[in-house]
N, C-alpha and C positions, 0 to 999 in steps of 0.2 A: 504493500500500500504506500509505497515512499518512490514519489520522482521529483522529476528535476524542475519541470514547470506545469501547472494547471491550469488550463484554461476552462472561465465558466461561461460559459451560453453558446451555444452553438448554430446562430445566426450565421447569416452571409458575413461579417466580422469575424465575430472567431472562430468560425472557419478557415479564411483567409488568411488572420495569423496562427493559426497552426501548421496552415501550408507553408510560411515563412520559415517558421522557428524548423519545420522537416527540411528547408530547403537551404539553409544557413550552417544546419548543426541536426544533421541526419541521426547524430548517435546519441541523442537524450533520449529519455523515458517522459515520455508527456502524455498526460490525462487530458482529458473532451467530456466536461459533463455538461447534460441541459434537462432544463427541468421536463419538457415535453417528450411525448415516446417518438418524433420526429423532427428533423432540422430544417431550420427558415423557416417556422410555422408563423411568425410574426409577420413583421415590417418587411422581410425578405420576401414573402410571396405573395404580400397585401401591397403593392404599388401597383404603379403603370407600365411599369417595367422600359425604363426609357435611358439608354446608357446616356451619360450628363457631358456635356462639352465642354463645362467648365466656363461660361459666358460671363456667368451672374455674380462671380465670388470675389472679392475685392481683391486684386494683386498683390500678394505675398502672405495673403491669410494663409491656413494652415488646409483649408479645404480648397483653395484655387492649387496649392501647389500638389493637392492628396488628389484633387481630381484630375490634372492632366497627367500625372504618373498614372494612376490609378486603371484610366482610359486604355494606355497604352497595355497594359498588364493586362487586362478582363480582352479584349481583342487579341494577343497572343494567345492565352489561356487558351480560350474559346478557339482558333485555330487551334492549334496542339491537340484540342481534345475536342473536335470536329462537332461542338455546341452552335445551333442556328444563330447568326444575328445578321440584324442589317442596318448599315448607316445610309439610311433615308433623310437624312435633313429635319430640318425644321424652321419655320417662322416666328418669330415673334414681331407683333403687331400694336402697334399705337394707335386708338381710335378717340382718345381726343387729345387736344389741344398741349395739356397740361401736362401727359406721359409723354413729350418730344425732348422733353430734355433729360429724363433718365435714360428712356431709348439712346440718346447720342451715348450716356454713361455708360452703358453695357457695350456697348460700340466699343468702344474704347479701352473698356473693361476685359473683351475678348480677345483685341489685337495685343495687350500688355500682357497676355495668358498663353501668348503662344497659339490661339487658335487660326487654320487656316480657311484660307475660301468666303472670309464672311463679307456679305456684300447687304448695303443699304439700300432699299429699295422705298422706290416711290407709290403714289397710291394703286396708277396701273399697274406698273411693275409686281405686285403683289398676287393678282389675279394671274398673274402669268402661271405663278408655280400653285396657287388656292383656286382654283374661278371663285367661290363663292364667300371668298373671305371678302369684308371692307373694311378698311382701314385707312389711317391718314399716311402713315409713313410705318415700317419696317426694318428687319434684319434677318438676312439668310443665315442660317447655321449647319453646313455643311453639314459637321461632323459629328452630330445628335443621330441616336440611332435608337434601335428598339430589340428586344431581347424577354426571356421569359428567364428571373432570375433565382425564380425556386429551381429549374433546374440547374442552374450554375454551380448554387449551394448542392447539389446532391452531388454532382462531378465533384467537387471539393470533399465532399465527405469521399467518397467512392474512394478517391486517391491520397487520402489522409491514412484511410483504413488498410490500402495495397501497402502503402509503404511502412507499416507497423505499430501505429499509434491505437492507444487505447481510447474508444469514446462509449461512455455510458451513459445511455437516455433514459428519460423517466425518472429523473434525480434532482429535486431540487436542494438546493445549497441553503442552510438553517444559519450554521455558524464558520465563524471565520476568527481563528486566534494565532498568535504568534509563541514560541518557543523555544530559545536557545537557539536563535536562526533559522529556525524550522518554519513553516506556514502551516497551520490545518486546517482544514476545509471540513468540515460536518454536516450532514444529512441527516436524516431520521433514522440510516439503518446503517450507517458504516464513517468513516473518516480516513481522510488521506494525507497525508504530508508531501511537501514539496518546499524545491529553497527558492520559488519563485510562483506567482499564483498573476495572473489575468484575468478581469473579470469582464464579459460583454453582454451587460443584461439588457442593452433594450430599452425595453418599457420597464423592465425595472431597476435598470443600471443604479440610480440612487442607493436603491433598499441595500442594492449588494454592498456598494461603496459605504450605507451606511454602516454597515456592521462591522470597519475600521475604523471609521470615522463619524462620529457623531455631532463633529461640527461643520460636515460635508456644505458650503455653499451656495450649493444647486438642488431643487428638487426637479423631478419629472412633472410636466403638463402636458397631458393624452389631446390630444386632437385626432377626431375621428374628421376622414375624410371621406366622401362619399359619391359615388359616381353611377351614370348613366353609360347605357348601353343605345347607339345606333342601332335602329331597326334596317335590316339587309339590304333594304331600296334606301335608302337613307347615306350609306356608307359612304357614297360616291360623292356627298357634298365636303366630303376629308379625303386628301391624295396622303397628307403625310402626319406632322404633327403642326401644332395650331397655337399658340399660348400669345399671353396677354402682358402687356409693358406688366412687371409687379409692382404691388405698394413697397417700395423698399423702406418702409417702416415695421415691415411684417417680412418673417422668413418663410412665407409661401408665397406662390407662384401665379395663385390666382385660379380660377376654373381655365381649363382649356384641353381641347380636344387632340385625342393621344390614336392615331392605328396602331395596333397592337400587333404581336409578331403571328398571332394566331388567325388574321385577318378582320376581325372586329374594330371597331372603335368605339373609344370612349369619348364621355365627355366628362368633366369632374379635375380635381375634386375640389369638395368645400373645407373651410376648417370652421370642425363644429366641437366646441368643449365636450370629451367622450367622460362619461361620468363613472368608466370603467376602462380600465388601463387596456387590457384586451379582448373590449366588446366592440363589435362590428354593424350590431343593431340598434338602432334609434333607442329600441326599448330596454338596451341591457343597463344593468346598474350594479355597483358595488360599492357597500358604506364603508368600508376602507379607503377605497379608493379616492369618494369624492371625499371624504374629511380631512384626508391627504390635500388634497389639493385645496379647501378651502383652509383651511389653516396657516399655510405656508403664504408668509407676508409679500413675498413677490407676484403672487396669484393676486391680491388684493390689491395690488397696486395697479397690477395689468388693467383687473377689472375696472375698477375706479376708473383708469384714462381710457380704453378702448371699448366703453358697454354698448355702442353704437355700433362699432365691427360687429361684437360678437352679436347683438343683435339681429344685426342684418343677416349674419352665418345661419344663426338657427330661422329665421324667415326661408330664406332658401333651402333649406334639409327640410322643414316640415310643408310649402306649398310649391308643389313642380313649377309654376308661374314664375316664381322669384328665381329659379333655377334657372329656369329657360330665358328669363332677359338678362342674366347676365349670361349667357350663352350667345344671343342676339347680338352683344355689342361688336364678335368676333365674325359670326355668321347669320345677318340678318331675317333668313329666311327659314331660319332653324324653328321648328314647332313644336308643341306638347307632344304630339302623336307620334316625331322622329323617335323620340326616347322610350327606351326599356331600363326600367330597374336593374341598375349593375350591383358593383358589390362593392364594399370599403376597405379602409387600410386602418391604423391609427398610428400616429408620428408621435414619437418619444421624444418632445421638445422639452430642453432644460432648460430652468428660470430662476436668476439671480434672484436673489432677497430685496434687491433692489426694485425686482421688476422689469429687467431685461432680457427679454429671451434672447439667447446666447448665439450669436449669429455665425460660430467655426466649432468644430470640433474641440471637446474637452476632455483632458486627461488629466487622473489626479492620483501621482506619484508617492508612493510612502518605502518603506522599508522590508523590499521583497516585495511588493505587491503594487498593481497599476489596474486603476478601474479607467474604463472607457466611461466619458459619463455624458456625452452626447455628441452621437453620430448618426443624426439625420438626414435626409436628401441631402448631395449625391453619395451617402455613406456605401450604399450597392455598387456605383461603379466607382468610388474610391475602395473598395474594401480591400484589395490584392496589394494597396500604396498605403493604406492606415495598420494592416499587418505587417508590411513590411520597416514600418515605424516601431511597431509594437514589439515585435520580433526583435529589433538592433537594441531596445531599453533592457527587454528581458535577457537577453543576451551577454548583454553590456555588466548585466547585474551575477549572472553566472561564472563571469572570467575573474 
């Protein structure tokens, strides 16, 4: 029961830094546990599944530089081990006035990121590559592409398992203690040691990090997002991907419409307060959950200055109407009767005490042990560049 390194949650993340830590240092004994009896059951296989180009991320953050390595990794990977994808492009589109000048900023934001091919496009010009899109001004992004990232996560496990690693599912992690440099890890039915432990919870990355750290900074806030399905005659008013200038006051993207690699398209999603970390339905609810989150003084701050967003969020999830005209602003001629009920995700968004949701990846460093404590979109195709991060710390800490 004693290795070298542990890694907890077996998401597309630490998965990825497992396949690091095998690919760095082939000859450690490293543990794989997760609490569910299957991997990527979460955020991994609840997206849109849209590899990220890296556009939106401010230049020399920690997710501009995870996402354009990251890119480059999940594309060989997927060659190597003859996984579908395709980089189909995408639009983003400005339809008023007001979004012209952040537009210019991603603009700019993409050529400082190394991204190639991007071209600014006018209002005709837009229709060229959408017919049915209107807009005032745009931007091409070549190198967005589309993929199904639960399978990715299973190739990852597949080849974590060939090359001799222990992973046991259906294990949730209780406790977590230190001794004499040792790390242990406890369950309900057993305990492990290790001189190094990783933890990638997710939705519940906090709880794990709390249980070293009890003055952890960040808590988790669930956002459920929720999406529509194009009905088959329908499909044809989306050639590729479709998205909307973002509030960059807000780490989401906005509603906008996704072809998926399975030939469906979405439209979605929204961000709606999930009142349960991993419920998927309007109607799920857990009082852990939400007392967690109303508690935490940075929830109450959010709420206090944004009750308007989020009002408007939950307007849109409970009447198809409020859905559909923000759908409208992207493709005018879009209707109630296009759409079919798709399915949701929820996003592991972490929030300062302050009241800031945390706009890059977070990692919180102690003694042998490193929690992941928020890696939201594009954490899936950074995932192969945020293990490979994670993988040099632990590593680092071994020699």
């Amino acid at each position: 029961m004693q290795y070298d390194v542990i890694i907890v949650g077996a998401g597309i993340v630490g998965l990825a830094t497992c396949l690091q830590i095998q690919k760095n240092r082939p000859g450690l004994k490293v543990l794989l546990l997760e609490k569910e009896k299957q991997v990527g059951l979460h955020q991994t296989s609840h997206n849109s599944g849209v590899i990220h180009s890296g556009i939106y991320y401010r230049p020399g953050s920690f997710k501009a530089k995870c996402n354009r390595r990251g890119y480059g990794l999940l594309r060989s990977f997927c060659d190597q081990h003859e996984i579908f994808y395709e980089i189909c492009g995408k639009i983003i589109v400005a339809t008023r006035q007001k979004e012209l000048s952040f537009l210019q900023t991603l603009y700019e934001r993409g050529v400082k990121n190394g991204l190639a091919g991007l071209k600014k496009l006018g209002s005709a010009e837009i229709r060229d590559y959408e017919p049915a899109v209107a807009g005032l001004a745009g931007i091409l992004v070549p190198e967005t592409g589309i993929i199904e990232f639960g399978a990715v996560a299973e190739k990852f496990l597949e080849v974590i398992r060939k090359n001799g690693m222990e992973v046991v599912l259906g294990t949730p992690v209780k406790a977590v203690s230190r001794h004499s440099g040792i790390v242990v890890v406890a369950t309900d039915t057993a305990a492990w040691q290790a001189k190094q432990l990783v933890t990638c919870g997710g939705l519940q990355s906090d709880r794990l990090a709390l249980l070293t750290d009890r003055n952890l900074p960040v808590r988790i806030i669930p956002f459920r997002g929720e999406y529509y399905t194009l009905k088959p005659l329908s499909r044809k008013l989306v050639r590729n991907l479709v998205y909307p200038v973002p509030d960059p006051s807000f780490p989401f993207l906005g509603v906008h419409f996704t072809r998926m690699i399975n030939g469906e398209v979405e439209a979605g999603p929204n961000a709606v307060l999930a009142f349960k970390r991993e419920g998927y339905r309007k109607t799920d609810f857990d009082l852990k959950d939400t007392v967690d989150i109303l508690k935490w003084p940075g929830f109450r701050k959010i709420a206090g200055k944004y009750w308007r967003q989020g009002a408007g969020e939950f307007y849109r999830s409970l009447y198809k109407k409020g859905f559909v005209k923000a759908l409208r602003r992207l493709i005018p001629e879009i209707d109630e009767s296009d759409l079919l009920p798709g399915g949701a995700g929820v996003r592991a968004q972490a929030c300062g005490e302050d009241g800031r949701l945390l706009d890059d990846f977070y990692f919180l460093e102690e003694d042998r042990i490193l929690h992941v404590c928020n890696a939201p979109s594009p954490a899936a195709t950074a995932s192969l560049a945020i293990g490979e991060y994670v993988a040099a710390r632990v590593l680092a800490g071994l020699s």
